[in-house]
N, C-alpha and C positions, 0 to 999 in steps of 0.2 A: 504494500500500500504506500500512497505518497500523498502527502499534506502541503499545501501550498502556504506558508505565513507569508501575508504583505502588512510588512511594521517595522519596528526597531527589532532586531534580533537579542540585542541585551535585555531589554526589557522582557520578550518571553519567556527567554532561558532565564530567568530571573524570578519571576514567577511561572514557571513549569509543573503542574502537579505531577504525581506519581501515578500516571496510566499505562496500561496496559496497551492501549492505542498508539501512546507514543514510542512504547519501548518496539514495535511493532511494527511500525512506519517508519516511513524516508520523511525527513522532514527538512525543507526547501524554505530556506529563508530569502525573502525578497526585500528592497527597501522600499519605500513611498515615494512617488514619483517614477517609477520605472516603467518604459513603455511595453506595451500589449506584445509587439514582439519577443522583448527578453524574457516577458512570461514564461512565454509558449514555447522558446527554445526550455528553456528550465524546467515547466511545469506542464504540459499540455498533457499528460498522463495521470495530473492527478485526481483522488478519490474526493479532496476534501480542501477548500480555498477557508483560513481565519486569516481576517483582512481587521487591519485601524478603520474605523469610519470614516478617517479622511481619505481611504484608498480607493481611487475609479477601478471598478470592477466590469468591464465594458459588456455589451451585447456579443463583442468579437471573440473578448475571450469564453465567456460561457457555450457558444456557438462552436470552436475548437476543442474543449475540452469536453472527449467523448466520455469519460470515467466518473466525471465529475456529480456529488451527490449532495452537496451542504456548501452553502458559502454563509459560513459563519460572522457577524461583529463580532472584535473584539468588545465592542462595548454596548450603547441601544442607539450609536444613528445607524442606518441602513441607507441614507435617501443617495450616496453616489454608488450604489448597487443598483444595476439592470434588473427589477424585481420581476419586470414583466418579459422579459427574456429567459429568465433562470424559471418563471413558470412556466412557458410554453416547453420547455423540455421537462418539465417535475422535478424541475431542483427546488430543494430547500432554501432558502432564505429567510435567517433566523438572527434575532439579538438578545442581548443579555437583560431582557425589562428591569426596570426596579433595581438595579445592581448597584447604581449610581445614584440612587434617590436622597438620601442619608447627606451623600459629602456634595451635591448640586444644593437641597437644601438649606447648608452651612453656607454654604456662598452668596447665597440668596439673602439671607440673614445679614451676612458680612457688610456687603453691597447695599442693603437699607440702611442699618445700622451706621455705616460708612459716610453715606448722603445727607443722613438726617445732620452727624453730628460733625460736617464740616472735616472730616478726617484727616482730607488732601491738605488743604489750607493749614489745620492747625499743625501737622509735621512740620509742613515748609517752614512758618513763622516761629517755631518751638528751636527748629535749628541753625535759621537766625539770630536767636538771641531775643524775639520778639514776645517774648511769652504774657507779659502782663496786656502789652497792648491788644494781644488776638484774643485774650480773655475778657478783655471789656469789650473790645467790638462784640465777641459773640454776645457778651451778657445783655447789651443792647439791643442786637440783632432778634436774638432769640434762639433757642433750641429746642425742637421739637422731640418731645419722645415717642417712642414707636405705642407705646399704652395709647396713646392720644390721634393714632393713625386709624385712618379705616384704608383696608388693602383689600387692593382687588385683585383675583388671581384667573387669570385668562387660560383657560386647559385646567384640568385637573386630576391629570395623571398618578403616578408614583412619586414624581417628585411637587408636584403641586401639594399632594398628602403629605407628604413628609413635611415642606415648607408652612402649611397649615399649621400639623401638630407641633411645630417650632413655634409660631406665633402664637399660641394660645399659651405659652409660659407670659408674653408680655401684655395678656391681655384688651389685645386691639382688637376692631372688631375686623370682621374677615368673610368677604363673599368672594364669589367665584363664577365664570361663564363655561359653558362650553354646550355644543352641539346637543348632547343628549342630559340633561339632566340626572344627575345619580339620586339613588332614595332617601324619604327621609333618615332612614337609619346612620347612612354613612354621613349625610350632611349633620347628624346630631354627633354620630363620632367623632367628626374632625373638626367640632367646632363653627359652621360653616353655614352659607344661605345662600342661595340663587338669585341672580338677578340678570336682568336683560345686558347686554354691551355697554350701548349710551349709558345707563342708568351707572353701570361699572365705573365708566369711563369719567360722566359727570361728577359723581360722588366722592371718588377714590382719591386719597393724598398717594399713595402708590398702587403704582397698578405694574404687575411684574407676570411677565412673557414663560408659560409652560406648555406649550404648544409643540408640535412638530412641523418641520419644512414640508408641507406639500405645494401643491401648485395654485391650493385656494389661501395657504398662512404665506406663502411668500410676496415680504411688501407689504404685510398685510396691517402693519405700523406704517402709515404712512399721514401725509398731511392733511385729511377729510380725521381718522382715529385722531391723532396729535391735537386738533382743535378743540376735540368735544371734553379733552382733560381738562384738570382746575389748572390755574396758572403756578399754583403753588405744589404741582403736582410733582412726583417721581417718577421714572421710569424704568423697572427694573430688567435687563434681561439675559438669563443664565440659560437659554434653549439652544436658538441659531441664531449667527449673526443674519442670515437672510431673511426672516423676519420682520425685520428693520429696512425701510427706505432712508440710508444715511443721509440724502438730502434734505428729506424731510426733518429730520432730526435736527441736523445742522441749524433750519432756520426756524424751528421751535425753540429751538435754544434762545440764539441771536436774539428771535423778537420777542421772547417771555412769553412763548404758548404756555411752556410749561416751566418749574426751575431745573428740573436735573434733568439724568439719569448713572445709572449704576452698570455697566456690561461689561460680563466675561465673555459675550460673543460678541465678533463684528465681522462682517464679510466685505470682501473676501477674505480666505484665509489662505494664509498667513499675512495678519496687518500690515500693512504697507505708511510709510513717511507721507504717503502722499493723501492718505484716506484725509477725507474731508473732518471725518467725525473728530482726528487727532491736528485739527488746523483749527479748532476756534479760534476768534478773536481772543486775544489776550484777557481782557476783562470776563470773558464767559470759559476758557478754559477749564477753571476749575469748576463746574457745574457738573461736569462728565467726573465720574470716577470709573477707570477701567482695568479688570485683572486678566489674565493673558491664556487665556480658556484654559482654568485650571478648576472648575468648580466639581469638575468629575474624576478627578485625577488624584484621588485619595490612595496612600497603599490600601485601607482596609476594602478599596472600591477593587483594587488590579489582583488582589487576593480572592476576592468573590470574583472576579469577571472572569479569569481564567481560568479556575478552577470548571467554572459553570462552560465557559467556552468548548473544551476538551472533550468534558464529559458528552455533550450535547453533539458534537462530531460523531464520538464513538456511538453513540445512541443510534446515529444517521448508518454508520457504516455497520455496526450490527443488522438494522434493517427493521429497526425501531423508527416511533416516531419521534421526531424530534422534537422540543419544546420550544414554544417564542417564534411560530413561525410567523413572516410577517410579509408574506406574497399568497397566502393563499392555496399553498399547494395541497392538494386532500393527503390525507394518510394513505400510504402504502408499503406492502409488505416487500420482503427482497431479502434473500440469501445472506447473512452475514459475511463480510468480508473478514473476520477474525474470532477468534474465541476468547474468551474472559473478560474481567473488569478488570475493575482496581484493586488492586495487591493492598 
């Protein structure tokens, strides 16, 4: 058997569990960024592709790779995976749900907390020398506590849940959108209430992005969304940067649609000197706080992702079904390619 990894190779032999699968397999390390050809000279025989979510996984390659039976995340995006390719031949297409919820969560927290309380600013002026003066401006200014916020959560996923049950330590109040409504049960669990968009949108001193990239959430922060905020408003977002119209943002800034925002995502990726969102004017710079898409990036996150990655392979290659599929593909049975588990 042969396993395709497109990632950092230290990082998996790093976190390696102890499977049967791998001690069994050929396993082909690729890096990110390599094109469809070196794959295919490399890998066009294998059984089984665990790809970064940042890795294009194209139409060409699943179309080549006759053997191929799972193309795993390492983590929960999927959206640069050919989903509708890999189903038309009954590939798998699977992520790691919920694996990341816990440390995106903390980030999200971070990024409020961060905004609220002037974070960027008071370092800079703390390591100037300025410390009494940035203490009375803020005392004058004001600071808002997150108790005193009403937050609105747009998706509410695994990591919307988690960020939920994180807010209810600070007793804010907290609603949430999304397409299908969940019951009252879990909305009394997590603290939580439904409301329409606008309504979200009007109300909310923050409102923070747990959506995923599809083709109806892409952009989908743009300048009609941005307007219907308070001007005193936040904007948090630890999903995707393509979610965001950076122009739009840019000039809610500038003109005080809204006061902040908080992001560990911005697109494209890898940030570039020239992105707008990192060019405000001088006086509005500091209204952006931004972390360097690390909100999923916990060891306790790459200890469950991987572990969970492997096994969910072997599952596919025994001839099980695999968990987290996220194309669609029906269940089907098939000849294991190997015997045992985990030792």
């Amino acid at each position: 058997m042969k396993i395709l990894v497109i990632g950092n190779e230290d990082r998996y032999r790093k976190y390696m569990p102890d499977l049967v699968v791998i001690k069994n397999s050929t396993i082909v390390f690729l890096p990110l960024g390599i094109d469809d050809n070196e794959i295919l000279e490399n890998a066009w025989d294998c059984d089984a592709v665990i790809a970064d979510p940042m890795a294009e996984v194209s139409a060409e390659l699943i179309n080549k790779m006759p053997n191929l039976k799972i193309i795993q995340s390492e983590a929960v995006g999927f959206n640069k995976f050919d989903c509708e390719a890999a189903k038309m031949k009954g590939i798998y297409v699977c992520n790691c749900k919920g694996a990341n919820a816990d440390a995106v969560a903390e980030q999200t927290i971070l990024l409020m907390l961060g905004s609220l309380r002037s974070i960027i600013i008071g370092d800079r002026e703390e390591r100037a020398g300025n410390q009494m003066a940035m203490k009375k401006r803020l005392m004058y200014e004001g600071l808002t506590e997150l108790s005193d916020c009403k937050v609105g959560l747009i998706g509410f996923g695994d990591i919307a849940k988690a960020t939920a049950k994180r807010l209810a330590a600070f007793n804010c109040e907290v609603v949430y959108n999304k397409h299908t409504r969940v019951s009252k049960e879990v909305e009394k669990e997590y603290n939580v209430s439904y409301t329409d968009i606008d309504t979200l949108l009007k109300e909310c001193d923050i409102v923070s992005i747990h959506c995923p990239v599809t083709n109806e959430t892409t952009k989908m922060v743009d300048a009609e969304f941005l307007s219907k905020m308070k001007k005193t408003a936040y904007l948090i977002n630890t999903a995707r940067g393509e979610i965001v119209d950076n122009e739009a943002l840019y000039n809610a800034i500038v003109t005080g649609k809204i006061l902040g925002a908080g992001l560990d995502t911005v697109a494209p990726e890898p940030t570039t000197k020239d992105n707008v969102l990192l060019n405000l004017p001088e006086e509005y710079k500091d209204r952006v706080i931004f972390s360097p898409h690390i909100g999923g990036i916990s060891t306790a996150f790459f200890r469950r992702a991987h572990s969970f990655d492997w096994q969910n392979v072997e599952k596919a290659l025994q001839g099980e079904t695999p968990k987290y599929i996220v194309n669609n593909v029906p269940e089907k049975k098939s000849e294991p390619l190997f015997a045992g588990r985990e030792k």
